[in-house]
N, CA, C and O of each residue as an XYZ file, in Angstrom:
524
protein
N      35.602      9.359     33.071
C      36.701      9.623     32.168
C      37.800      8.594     32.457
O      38.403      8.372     33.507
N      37.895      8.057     31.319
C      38.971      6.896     31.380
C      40.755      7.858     31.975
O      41.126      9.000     31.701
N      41.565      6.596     32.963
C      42.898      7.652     33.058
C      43.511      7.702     31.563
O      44.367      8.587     31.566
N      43.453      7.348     30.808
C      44.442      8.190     29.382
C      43.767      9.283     29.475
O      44.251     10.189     30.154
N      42.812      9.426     28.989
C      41.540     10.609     28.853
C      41.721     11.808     30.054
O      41.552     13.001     29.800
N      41.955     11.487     30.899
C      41.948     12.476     32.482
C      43.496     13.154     32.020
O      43.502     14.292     31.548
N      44.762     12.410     32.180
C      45.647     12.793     32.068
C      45.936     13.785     30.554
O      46.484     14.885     30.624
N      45.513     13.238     29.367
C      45.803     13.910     28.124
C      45.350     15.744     28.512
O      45.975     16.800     28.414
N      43.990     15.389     28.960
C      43.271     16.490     29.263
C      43.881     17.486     30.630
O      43.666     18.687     30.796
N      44.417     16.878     31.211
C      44.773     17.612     32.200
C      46.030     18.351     31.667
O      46.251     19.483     32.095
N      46.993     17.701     30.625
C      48.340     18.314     30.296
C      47.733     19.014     29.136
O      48.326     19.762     28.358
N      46.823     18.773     29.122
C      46.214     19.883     27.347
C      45.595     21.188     28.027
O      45.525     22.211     27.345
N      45.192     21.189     29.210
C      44.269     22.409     29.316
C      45.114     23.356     30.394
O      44.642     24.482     30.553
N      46.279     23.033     31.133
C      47.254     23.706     31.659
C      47.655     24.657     30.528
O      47.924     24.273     29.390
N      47.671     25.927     30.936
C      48.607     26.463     30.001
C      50.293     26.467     30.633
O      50.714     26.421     31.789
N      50.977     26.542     29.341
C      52.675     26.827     29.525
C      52.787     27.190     31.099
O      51.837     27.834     31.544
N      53.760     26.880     31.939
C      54.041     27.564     32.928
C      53.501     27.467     34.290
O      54.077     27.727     35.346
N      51.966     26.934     34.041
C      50.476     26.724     34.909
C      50.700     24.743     35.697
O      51.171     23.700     35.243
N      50.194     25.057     36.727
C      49.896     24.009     37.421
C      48.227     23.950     37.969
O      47.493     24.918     38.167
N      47.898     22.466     38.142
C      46.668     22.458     38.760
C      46.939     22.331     40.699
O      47.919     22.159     41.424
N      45.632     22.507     40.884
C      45.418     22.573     42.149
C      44.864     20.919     42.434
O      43.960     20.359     41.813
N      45.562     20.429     43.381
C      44.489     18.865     43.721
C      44.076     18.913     45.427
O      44.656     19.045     46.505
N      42.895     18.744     44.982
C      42.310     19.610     46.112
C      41.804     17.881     47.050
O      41.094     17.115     46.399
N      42.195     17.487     48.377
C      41.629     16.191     49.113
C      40.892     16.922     50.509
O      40.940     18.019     51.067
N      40.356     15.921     50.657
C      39.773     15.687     51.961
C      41.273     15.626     53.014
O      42.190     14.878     52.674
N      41.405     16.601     54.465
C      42.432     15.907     55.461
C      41.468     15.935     56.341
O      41.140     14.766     56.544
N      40.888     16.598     56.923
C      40.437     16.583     58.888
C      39.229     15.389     58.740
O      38.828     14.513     59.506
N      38.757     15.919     56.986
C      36.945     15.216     56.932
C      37.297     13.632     56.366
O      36.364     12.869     56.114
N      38.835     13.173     56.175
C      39.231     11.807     55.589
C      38.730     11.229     57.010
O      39.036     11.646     58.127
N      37.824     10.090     56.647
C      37.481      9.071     58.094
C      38.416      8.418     58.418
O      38.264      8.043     59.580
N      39.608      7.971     57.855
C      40.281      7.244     58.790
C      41.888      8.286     58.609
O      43.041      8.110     58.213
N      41.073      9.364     59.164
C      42.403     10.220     59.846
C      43.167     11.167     58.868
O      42.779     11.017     57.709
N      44.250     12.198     59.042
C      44.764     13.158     58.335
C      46.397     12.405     58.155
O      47.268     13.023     57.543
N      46.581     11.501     58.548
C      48.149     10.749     58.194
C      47.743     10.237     56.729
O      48.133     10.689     55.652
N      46.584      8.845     57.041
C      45.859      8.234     55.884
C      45.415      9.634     54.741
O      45.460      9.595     53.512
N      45.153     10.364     55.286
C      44.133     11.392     54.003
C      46.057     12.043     53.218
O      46.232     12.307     52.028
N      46.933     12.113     54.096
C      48.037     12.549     53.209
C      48.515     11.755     52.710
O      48.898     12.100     51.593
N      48.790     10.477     53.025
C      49.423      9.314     52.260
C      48.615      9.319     51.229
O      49.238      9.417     50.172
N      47.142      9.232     51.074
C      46.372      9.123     49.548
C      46.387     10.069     49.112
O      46.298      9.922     47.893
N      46.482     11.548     49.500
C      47.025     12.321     48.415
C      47.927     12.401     47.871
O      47.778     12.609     46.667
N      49.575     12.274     48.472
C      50.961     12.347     48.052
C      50.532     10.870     46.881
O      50.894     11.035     45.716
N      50.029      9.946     47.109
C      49.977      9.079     46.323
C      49.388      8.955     44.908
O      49.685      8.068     44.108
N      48.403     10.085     44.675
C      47.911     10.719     43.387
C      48.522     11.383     43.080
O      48.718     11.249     41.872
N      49.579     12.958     43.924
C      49.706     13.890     43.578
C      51.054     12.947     43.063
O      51.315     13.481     41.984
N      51.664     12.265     43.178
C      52.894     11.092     42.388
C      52.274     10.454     41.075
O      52.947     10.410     40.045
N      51.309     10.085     41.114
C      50.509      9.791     40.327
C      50.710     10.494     39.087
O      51.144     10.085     38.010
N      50.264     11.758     39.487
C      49.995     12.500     38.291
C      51.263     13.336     37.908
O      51.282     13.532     36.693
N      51.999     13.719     38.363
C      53.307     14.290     38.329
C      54.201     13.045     37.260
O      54.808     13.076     36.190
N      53.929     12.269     38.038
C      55.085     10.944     36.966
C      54.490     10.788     35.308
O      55.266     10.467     34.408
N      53.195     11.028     35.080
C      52.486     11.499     33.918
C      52.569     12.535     33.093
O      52.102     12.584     31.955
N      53.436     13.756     33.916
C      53.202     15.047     33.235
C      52.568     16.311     33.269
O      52.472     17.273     32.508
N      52.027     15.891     34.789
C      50.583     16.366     34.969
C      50.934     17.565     36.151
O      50.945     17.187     37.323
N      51.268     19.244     35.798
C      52.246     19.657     36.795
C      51.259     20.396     37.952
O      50.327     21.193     37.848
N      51.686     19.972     38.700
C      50.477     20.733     40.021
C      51.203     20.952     41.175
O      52.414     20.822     41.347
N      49.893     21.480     42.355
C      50.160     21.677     43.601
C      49.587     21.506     44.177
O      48.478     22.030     44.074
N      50.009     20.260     45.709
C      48.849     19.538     46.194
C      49.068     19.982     47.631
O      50.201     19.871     48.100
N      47.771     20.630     48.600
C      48.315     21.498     49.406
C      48.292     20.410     50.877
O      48.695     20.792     51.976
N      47.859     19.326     50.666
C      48.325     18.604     51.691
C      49.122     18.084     51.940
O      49.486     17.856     53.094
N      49.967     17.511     50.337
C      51.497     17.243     50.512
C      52.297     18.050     50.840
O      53.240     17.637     51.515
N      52.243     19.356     50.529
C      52.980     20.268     51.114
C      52.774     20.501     52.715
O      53.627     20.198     53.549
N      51.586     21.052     52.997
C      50.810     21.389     54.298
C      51.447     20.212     55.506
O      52.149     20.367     56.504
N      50.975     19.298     55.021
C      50.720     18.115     56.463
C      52.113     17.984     57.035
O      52.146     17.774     58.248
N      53.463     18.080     56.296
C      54.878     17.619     56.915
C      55.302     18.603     57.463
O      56.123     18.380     58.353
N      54.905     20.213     57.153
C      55.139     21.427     57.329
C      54.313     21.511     59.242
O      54.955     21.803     60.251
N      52.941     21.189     59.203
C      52.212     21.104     60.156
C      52.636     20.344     61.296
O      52.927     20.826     62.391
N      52.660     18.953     60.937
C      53.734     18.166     61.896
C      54.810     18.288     62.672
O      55.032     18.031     63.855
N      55.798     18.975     61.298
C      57.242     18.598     61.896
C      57.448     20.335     62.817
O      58.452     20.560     63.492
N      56.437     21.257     62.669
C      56.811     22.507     62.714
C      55.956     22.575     64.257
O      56.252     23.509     65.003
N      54.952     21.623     64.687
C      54.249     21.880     65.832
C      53.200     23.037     65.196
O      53.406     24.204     65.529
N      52.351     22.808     64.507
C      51.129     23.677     64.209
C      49.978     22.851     63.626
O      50.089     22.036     62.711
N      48.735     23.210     64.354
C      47.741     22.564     64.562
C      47.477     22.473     62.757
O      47.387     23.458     62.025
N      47.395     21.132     62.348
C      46.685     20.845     60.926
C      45.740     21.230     60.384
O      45.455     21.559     59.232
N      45.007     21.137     61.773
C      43.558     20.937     61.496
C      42.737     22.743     61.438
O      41.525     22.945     61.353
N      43.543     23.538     61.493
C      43.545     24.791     61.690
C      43.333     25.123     60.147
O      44.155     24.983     59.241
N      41.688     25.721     60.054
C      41.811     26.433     58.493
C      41.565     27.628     58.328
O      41.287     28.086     57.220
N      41.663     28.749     60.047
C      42.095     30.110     59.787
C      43.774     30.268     59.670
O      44.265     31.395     59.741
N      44.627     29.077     59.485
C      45.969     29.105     59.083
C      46.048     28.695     57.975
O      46.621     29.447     57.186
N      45.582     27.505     57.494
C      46.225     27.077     56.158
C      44.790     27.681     54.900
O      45.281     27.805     53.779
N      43.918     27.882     54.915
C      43.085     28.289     54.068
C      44.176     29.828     53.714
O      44.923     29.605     52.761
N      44.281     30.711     54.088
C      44.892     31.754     53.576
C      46.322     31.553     53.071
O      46.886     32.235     52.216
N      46.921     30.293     53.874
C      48.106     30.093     53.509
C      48.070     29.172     51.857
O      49.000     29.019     51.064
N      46.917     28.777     51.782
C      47.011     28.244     50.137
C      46.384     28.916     49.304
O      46.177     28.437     48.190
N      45.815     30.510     49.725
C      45.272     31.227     48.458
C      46.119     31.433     47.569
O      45.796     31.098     46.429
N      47.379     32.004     47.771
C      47.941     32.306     46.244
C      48.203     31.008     45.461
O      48.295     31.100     44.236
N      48.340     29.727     46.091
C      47.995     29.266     45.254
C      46.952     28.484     44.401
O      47.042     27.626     43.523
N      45.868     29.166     45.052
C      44.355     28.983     44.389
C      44.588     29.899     43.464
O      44.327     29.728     42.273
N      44.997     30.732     43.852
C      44.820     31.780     42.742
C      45.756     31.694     41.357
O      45.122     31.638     40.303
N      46.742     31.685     41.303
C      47.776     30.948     40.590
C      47.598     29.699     39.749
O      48.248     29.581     38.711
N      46.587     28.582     40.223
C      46.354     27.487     39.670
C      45.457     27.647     38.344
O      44.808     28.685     38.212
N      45.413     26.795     37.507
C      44.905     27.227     35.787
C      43.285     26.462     36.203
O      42.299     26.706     35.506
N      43.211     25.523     37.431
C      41.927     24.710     37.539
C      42.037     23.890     38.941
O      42.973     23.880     39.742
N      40.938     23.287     38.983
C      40.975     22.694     40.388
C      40.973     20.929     39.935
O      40.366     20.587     38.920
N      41.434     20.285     40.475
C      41.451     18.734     40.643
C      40.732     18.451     42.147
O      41.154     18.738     43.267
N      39.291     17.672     41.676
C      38.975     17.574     43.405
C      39.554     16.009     43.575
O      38.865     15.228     42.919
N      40.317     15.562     44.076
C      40.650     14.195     44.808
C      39.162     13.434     45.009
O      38.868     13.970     46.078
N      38.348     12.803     44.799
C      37.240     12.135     45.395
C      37.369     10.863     46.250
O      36.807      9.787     46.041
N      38.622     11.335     47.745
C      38.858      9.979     48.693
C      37.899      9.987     49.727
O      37.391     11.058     50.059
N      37.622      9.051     50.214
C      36.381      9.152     51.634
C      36.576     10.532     52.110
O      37.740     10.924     52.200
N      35.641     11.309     52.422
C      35.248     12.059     52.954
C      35.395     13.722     52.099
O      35.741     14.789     52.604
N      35.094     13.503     51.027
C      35.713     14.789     50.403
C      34.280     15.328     49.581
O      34.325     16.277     48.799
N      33.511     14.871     49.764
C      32.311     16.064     50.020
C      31.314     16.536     50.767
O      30.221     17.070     50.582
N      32.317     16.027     52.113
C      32.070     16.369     53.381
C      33.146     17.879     54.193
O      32.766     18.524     55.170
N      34.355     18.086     53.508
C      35.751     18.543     53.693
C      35.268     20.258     53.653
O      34.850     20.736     52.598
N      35.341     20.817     54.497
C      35.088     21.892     54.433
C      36.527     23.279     53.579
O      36.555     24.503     53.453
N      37.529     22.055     53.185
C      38.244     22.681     52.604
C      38.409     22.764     51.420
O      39.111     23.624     50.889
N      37.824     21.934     50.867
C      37.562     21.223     49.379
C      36.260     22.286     49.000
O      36.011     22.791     47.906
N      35.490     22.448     50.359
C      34.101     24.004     49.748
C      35.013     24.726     49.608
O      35.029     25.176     48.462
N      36.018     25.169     50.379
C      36.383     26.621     50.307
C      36.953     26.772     48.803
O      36.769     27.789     48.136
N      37.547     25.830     48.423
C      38.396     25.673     47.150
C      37.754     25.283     46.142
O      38.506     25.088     45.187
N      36.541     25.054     45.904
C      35.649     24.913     44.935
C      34.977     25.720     44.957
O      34.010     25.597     44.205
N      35.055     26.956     45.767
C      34.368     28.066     45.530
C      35.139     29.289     44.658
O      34.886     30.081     43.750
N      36.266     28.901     45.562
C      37.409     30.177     44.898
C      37.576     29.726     43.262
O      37.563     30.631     42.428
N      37.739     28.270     42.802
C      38.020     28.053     41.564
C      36.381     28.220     40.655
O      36.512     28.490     39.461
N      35.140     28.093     41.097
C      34.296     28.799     40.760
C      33.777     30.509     40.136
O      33.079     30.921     39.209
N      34.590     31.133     41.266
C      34.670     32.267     41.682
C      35.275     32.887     40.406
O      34.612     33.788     39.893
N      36.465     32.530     39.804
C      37.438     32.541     39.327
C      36.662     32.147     37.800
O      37.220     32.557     36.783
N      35.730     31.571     37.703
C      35.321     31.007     36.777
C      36.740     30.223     36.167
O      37.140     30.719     35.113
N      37.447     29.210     36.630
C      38.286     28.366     36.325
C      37.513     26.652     36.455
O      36.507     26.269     37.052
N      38.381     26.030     35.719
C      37.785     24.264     35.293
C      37.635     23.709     37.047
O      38.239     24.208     37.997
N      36.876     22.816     37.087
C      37.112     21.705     38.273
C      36.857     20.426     37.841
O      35.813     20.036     37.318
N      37.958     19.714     38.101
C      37.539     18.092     37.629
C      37.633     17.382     38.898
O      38.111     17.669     39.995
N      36.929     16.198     38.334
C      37.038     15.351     39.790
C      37.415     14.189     39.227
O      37.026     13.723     38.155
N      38.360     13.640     40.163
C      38.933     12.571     39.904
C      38.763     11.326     41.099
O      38.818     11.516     42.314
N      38.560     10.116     40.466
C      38.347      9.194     41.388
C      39.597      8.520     41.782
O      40.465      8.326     40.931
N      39.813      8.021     43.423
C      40.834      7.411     43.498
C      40.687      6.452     44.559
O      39.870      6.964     45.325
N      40.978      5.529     44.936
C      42.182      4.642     44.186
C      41.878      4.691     42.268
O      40.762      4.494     41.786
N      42.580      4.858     41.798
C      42.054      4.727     40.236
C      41.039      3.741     39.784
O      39.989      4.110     39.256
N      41.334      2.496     39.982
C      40.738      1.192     40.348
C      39.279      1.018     40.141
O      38.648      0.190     39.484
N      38.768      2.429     41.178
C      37.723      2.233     42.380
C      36.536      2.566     41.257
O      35.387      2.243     41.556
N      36.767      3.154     40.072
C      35.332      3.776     39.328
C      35.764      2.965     37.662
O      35.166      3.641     36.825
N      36.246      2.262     37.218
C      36.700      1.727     36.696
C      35.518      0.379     35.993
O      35.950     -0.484     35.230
C-alpha cells in the first residue's frame, strides 16, 4: 500500500473520537530498546503530522520506564498496563522494524486486536524500505 493510500485509509477507518494502536518491536528490536523507541516515536510523528490519531505504547512506555527506574523489559508490567488501551483502540498498526515478528509483544497485541475482531495493518518502515 502506497503512503497516500495507508494514511487516507487509516483517517477513513478511525471512527470520530478513536485512535489506532501502533504496535513495534522494543526488547526483540536487534539493535536495542533506545534504537526500537527512536523508530517508533519516529513513525508515531509520522503519522500524527498526517492526521493519523493514535497511541504508540513505546513512546509513551520507554521515557516512563527509564526516567521512573522500572525494568522495560518487564511484560508482566507493561502488557496490562497497555490493555485499556488495546481495548479502546478502533485497530492495530503493526510497525514492521527489525525484529517485530519476533516481539513477543506485538503477539500479545495481535491477538487481543484479533480477539476483538478489530483491523490490523502493517506498515513498513523506514517508509523508503518497501517502496
Amino acid at each position: 500500500m502506497a503512503d497516500e493510500s495507508l494514511i487516507y485509509s487509516l483517517r477513513d477507518l478511525a471512527p470520530a473520537g478513536s485512535y489506532w494502536y501502533l504496535a513495534s518491536p522494543y526488547s526483540a528490536h536487534p539493535r536495542g530498546i533506545f534504537r526500537a523507541a527512536r523508530e517508533a516515536c519516529e513513525a508515531a510523528a509520522y503519522l500524527i503530522a498526517r492526521g493519523v490519531r493514535l497511541y504508540c505504547p513505546i513512546a509513551h512506555t520507554h521515557s516512563i520506564a527509564i526516567c521512573g527506574g522500572l525494568d522495560p523489559g518487564d511484560h508482566d508490567l507493561w502488557l496490562p498496563a497497555d490493555r485499556p488501551f488495546i481495548d479502546g483502540a478502533c485497530g492495530l498498526i503493526v510497525l514492521m522494524l527489525d525484529g517485530w515478528d519476533k516481539s513477543k509483544g506485538i503477539e500479545f497485541e495481535r491477538s487481543c486486536f484479533a480477539q476483538a475482531g478489530k483491523p490490523l495493518i502493517r506498515m513498513a518502515w523506514p517508509r523508503w524500505r518497501h517502496r
